[in-house]
Every structure is written in C-alpha cells, then in structure tokens.
N, C-alpha and C positions, 0 to 999 in steps of 0.2 A: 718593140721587139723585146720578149725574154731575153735574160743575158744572165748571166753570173760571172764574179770574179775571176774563178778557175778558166771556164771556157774562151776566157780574153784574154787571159794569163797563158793558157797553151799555145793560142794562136798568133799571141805575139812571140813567145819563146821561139817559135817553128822559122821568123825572119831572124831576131835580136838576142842576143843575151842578157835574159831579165834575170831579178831577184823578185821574188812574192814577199810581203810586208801586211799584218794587220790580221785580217780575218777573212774567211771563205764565206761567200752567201750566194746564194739565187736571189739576183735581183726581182724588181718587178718591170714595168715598160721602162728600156733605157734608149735614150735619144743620143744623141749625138753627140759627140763631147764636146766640152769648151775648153777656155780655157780660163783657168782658176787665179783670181787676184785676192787680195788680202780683203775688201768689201762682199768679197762673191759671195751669196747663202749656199747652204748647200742643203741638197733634197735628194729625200732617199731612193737611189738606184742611179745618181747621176756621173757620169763620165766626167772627168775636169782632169787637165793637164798644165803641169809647171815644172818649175826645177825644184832638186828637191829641196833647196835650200827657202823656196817658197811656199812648202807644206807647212798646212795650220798646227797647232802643238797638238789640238782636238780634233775628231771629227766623231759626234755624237750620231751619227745619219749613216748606214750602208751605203754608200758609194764609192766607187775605183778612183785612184787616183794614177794615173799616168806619169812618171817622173822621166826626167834627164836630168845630167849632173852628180854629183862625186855622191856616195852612199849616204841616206836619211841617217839625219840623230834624233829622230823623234822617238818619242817612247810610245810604243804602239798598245801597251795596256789598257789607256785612256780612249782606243779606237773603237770605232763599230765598223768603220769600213776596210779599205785595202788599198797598199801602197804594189803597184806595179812601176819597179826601178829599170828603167834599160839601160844597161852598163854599157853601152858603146861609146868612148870617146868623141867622137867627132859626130855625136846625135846630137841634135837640138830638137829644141822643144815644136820649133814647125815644120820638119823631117820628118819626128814621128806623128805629126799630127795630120799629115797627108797620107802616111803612109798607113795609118786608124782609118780615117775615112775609107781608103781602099778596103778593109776588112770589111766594117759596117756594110759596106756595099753585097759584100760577099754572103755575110748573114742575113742580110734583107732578102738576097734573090732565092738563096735555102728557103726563108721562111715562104716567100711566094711560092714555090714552085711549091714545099709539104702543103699549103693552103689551095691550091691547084689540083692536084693530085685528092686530096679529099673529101674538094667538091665535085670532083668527076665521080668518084669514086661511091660516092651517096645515094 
C-alpha cells in the first residue's frame, strides 16, 4: 500500500490527539506496523511503534514512527523520517496499535475497491 506520513498523520489526528515530529514524505509500499525495540532495523517506508521514551536518537531511513507517552526529546534534525506522538493519556502502545490496524484495514479496502473500479473500467 502507498502511504505517507501526512495521510496517517490526518487519519489518526480525526480518532487522537496527535503531534507531527521529523519530516513529511510519500512513502513507498508500507506494510503493517510493528513494533520497534532497540535491535529493530529500520527500512524505508516502515511503520514501527513505541513509547517515546524508546525512540532511536537517529533514524537515517523515511519511516513513521508511532509513539505514546509524555512528549519526544529527540532532536529531530538528524531524522529522515516522522515521529507521530498521540498525546492521550491513558493510550498505550497496544490501544493504538489495534486501533492502526483498524485504519490499515480501511486503506486496504480504498486501495481494492480504486483497483476494482479500474479494471472494470479498462
């Protein structure tokens, strides 16, 4: 699935109250998120999810990061990707990560049905 930071960034804003962190891009195919540990690689366009006190000081790669937990002190200069922060209190990091998948799902069945609609349409 195409994806960019913005368009994940809106459509979680429209459940949560986010903050945007890092840099805006159009990914390339983005899969499913994970979730991000201190060994994780990271590869460009990927979804990964932690608190923010477990964001890398780096991330050299365009991918989203998914946070819960009190505001990042990372220095986002040294980033290529994007820190999506959702300030709700009582959020955790497996709250939102069900509540991600339910999106995903939602952008899948978009992309099926415009893939649908264009091969009828041919």
């Amino acid at each position: 699935m195409k994806n960019s930071s913005e368009l994940l960034y809106l459509a979680i804003k429209e459940r949560y109250n986010t903050d945007f962190y890092g840099h805006q891009f159009v990914g390339n195919e983005v899969s499913f998120p994970t979730f991000y540990l201190e060994n994780t690689t990271l590869h460009r366009g990927g979804v990964y999810l932690c608190k923010t006190e477990n964001l890398p000081s780096a991330c050299p790669e365009e991918c989203i990061f998914l946070c819960t937990g009190e505001k990042p002190t990372v220095n986002f200069d040294s980033w290529q990707g994007s820190v999506l922060h959702v300030t709700e209190k009582d959020m955790d990091v497996y709250s939102l990560f069900n509540s991600i998948i339910g999106l995903y799902d939602k952008f899948i069945s978009w992309e099926n049905e415009m893939k649908r609609l264009v091969m009828n349409n041919s």
